[in-house]
N, C-alpha and C positions, 0 to 999 in steps of 0.2 A: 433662512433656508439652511439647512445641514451641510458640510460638505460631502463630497462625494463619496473620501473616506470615510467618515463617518455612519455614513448610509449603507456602504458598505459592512463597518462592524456592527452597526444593528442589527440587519439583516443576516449576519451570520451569527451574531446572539442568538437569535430567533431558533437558529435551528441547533443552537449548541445542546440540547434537552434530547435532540429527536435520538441521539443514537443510544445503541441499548446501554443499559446499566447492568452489569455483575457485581454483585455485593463481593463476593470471596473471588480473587481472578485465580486463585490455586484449586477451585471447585466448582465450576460452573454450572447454569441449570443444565438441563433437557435442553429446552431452548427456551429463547426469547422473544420470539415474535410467534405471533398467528399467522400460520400458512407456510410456516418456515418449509424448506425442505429437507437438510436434514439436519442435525443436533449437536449441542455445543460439548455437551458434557463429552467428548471425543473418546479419551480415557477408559470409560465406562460403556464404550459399546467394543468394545475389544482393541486387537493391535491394528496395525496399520494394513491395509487392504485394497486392492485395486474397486474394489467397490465400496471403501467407507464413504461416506456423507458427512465428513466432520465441514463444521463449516466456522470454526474456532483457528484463529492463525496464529502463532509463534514466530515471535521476534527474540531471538536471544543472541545470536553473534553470526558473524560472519559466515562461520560453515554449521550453522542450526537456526534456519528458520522456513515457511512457510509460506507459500500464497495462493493466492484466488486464482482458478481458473475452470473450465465449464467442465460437468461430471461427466458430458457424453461430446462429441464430436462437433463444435460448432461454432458458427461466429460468436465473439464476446459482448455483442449487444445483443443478442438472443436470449442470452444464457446469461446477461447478469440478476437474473434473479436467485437463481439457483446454483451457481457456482459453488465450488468446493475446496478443503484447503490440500493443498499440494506440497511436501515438506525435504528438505532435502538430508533428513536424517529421522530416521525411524524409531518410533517411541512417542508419534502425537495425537495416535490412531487416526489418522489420514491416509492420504494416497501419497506416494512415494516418487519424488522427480526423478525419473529415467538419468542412469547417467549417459553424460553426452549431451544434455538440454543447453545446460550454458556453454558459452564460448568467452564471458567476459563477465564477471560478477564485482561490483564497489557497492563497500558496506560502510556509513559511513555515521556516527555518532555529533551531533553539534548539541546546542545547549539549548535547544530547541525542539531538534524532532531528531529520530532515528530514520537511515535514507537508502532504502537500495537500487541504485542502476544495473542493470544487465542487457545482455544480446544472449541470444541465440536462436535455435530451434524449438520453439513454443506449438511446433504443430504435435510436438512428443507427448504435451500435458492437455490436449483437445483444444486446441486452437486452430481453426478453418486456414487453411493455406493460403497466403497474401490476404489473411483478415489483417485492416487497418489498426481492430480494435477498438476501447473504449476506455472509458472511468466505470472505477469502482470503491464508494464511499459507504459510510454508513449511515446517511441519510436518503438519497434515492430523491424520486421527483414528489413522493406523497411521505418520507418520513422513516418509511422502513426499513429502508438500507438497501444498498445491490454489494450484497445478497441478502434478502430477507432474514431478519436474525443470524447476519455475520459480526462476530467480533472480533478484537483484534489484544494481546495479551502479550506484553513484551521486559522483559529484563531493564530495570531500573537501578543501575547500581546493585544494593542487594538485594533487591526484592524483585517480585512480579507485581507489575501495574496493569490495569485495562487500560487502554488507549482510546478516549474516545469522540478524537476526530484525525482523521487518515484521508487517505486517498491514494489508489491505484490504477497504474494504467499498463493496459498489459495488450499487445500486437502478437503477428505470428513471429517477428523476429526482435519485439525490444519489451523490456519490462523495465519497470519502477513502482519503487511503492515512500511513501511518505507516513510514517509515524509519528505524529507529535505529541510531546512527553505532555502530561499532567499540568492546567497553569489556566490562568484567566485570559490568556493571549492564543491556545490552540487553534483555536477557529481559524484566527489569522492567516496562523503558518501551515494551515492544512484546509483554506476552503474547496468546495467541492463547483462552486460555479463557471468553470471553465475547461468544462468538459471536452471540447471538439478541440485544445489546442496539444494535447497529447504530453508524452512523456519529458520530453527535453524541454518546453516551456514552463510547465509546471512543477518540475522537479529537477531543475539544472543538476549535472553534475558529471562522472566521467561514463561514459556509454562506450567506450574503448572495447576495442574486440582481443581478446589474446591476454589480457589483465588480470587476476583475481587480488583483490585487496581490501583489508579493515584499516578506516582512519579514525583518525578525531581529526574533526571540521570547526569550523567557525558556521555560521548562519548566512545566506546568501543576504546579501546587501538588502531585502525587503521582502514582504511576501511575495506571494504572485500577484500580479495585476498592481501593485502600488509602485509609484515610479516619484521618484524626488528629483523636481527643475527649481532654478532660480529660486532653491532652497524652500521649498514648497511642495508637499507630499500630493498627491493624485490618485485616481484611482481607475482604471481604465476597465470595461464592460466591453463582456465577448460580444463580437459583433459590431464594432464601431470601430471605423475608420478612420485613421491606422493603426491597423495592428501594430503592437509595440515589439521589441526583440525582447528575450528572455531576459533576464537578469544572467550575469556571467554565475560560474558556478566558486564558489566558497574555496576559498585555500584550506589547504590537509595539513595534516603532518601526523606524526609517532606512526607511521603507517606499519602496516605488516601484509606480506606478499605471501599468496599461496600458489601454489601447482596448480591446483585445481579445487573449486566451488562447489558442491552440490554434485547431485548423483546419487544414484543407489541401484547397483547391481540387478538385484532379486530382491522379496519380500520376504520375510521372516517367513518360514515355516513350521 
């Protein structure tokens, strides 16, 4: 019989194919999937807009990047289908984070994935007042992704890469997003099957209110869900008791401190 682990990274083998492919991540299609709602090529449908539909997100640093949240007024399990990208600097042809949304922003580079914690006021970017919230990956329960043909395009060194397995989880007052870089281990450090256990289990790190900072991180001690006893790796499934504690979050360093994270006044006119 398999171990557990093991069964575990089969299983996310399996769906390491589902999420979309962009051949050129400096050019993207239209879109990607069937039934999309709206389109990646973002760029190409003008500049950034309180009604755009980019559904393309931007990872590039600490005070330029992007995320998912619902294009109209509503819980984020509702509207994980159709979510949109939200950007805290203008030029992605998206919608534009309100300044004043965050209260707390860690950005954080390991050798593994790219990692953002925050707090704030999320009901600014259409998030339902005391909504809990949800996951948002690019595989979804049949494949497509929540959000159907989202993807996700982030700063590697010198180049732009697609990213393609992530996971986000986004509340009316806490957000996180997990980018894991390019490698035969992604799945790993980014599965999507632990959906119900929210931001801070799945993405340890600093959730500090009053903060704004870029690091370089080391990797948390294991993915989520795999736990090493009596020198013996494991693999622990949502829903079976006991629930385990998170993994502590990863030492920092070369940090760098902002004033302030995200924001945007007005819209280009």
């Amino acid at each position: 019989m398999k171990s557990s682990l093991a069964l575990l990274v089969a299983g996310l083998a399996a769906f390491a194919s589902a999420g979309n492919v962009v051949i050129d991540p400096n050019n993207p299609p239209a879109k990607t999937e069937d039934g999309q709602y709206g389109w990646n090529n973002c760029y190409k449908h003008g500049r950034d807009s309180k009604s755009a539909n980019c559904q393309s997100l931007w990872i590039g640093s600490a005070e330029d990047f992007c995320i998912f949240a619902p294009h109209a007024k509503s819980t984020v399990g509702s509207a994980e289908r159709d979510v949109v990208a939200w950007c805290t600097k203008a030029g992605h042809g998206a919608r534009l984070i309100p300044k004043g949304t965050f209260t707390g922003v860690h950005f954080i580079r390991t050798p593994h994935y790219i990692q953002i914690t925050a707090v704030g006021d999320f009901t600014k970017i259409n998030v339902a007042a005391k909504d809990e919230g949800g996951e948002l990956d690019p595989h979804g329960a049949d494949g497509y992704g929540n959000p159907v043909g989202g993807i996700v395009i982030a700063q590697n060194g010198a180049k732009r890469v697609q990213i393609q397995e992530w996971s986000q989880f986004l509340a009316y007052n806490e957000l996180s997003i997990r980018a894991c870089l390019p490698g035969s281990d992604a799945a790993r450090w980014c599965p999507h099957v632990y959906d119900v256990m929210g931001s801070e289990w799945n993405h340890p790190g600093n959730y500090k209110k009053g903060t704004f900072d870029s690091c370089t991180a080391k990797d948390v001690s294991y993915p989520p869900g795999v736990y090493k006893k009596n020198g013996k790796l494991s693999t622990w499934y949502q829903g079976v008791n006991p629930t385990p504690a998170a993994h502590a979050p990863a030492a920092s360093s070369k940090c760098t401190s902002y004033k302030t994270i995200g924001g945007t006044a007005k819209y280009p006119v």
